[in-house]
Every structure is written in structure tokens, then in C-alpha cells.
C-alpha positions in Angstrom: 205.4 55.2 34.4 202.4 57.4 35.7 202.8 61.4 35.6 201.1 63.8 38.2 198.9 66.0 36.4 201.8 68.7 36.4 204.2 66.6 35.7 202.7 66.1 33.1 201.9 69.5 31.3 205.9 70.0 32.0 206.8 67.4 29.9 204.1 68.6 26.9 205.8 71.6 27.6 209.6 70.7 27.3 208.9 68.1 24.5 206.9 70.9 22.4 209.4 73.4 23.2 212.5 70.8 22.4 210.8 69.6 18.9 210.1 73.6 17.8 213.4 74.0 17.3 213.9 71.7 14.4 211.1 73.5 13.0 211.5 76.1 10.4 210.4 79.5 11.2 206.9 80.9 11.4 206.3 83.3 8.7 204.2 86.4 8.5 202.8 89.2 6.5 202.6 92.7 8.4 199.1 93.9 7.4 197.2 97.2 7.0 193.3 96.9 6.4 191.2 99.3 5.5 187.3 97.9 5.4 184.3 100.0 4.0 181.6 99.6 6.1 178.7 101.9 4.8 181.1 104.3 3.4 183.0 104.8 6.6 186.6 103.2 6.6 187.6 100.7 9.4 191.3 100.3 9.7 192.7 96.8 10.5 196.3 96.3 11.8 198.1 92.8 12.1 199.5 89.6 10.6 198.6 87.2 8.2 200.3 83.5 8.5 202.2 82.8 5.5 204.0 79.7 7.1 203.4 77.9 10.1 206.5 76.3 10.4 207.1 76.0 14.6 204.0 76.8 15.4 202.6 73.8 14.4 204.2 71.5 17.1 201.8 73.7 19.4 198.3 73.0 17.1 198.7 77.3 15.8 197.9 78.4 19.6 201.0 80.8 19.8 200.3 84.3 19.0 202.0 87.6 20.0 200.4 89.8 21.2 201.4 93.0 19.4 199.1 91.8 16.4 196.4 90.5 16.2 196.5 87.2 13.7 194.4 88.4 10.5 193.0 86.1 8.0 194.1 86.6 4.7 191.8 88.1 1.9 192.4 89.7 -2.1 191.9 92.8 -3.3 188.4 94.1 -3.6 186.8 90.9 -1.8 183.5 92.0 -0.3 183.5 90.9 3.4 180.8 91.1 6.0 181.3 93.0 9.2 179.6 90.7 12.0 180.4 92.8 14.8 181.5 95.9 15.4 183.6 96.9 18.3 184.4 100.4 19.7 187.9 100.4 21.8 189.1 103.4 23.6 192.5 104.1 24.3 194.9 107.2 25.7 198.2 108.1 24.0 201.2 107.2 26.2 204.6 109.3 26.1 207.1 107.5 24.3 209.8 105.4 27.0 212.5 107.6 28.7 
């Protein structure tokens, strides 16, 4: 049987999503960084994959986007800071 090209990502998608749920849960560490660079701390917020458990049946490309996926490093490791991003951002007032 041939598939239309969107008939046939809906079936990657519905067969992905139907064999997820036997997997076990993704698992993560809630992360806070704090990188030296020249003396001046840098601080890092997100997650570090423990367990990949469902995400696997979609090759690690899920990620929420509350927080950022970080990779995982000890204590005192020296890192190297390759680039160097400056983001602004406003506060916003907190929901009514």
C-alpha cells in the first residue's frame, strides 16, 4: 500500500505517539549553573537528562520549552565558553 506524503507523517505520528506509551518516563534533573567566565558568574537554568525512557521512540527531539536541555558536568570541571549571548527581557505581572 502507497501513503501520500501526509499520510504518511500521520502515521509516524500516531505509531510514535501509540508506542510512547509503553515507555517508561523521561527523567530529569532541575539544574542551576553558575559558570565563571573571567571572574564574572554566568547563571544557567535547565534540565539534565537522567533517563530517556519515551523520548526515545522520537530519536531525543522532544523538549519543553520551559528549560532549556543542559548537558550534564561535575563539580569543578573547567568548561570553555564558546559563545556568549546577551538576551534581554521585561518583567511581566504575575497572571490575574
Amino acid at each position: 500500500m502507497h501513503l501520500t506524503e501526509h499520510e504518511q507523517k500521520l502515521y509516524d505520528l500516531v505509531t510514535k505517539r501509540f508506542l510512547a506509551v509503553f515507555f517508561p518516563n523521561a527523567e530529569f534533573l532541575l539544574t542551576n549553573r553558575v559558570t565563571r567566565v573571567e571572574g564574572e558568574p554566568f547563571k544557567t537554568e535547565g534540565k539534565v537528562m537522567v533517563k530517556v525512557g519515551w523520548m526515545e521512540v522520537y530519536g531525543k527531539e522532544v523538549q519543553s520549552d520551559d528549560a532549556p536541555i543542559l548537558v550534564a558536568v561535575e563539580p569543578s570541571e573547567k568548561v570553555k565558553a564558546t559563545e556568549v549571548r546577551v538576551e534581554g527581557a521585561a518583567t511581566k505581572r504575575p497572571p490575574a
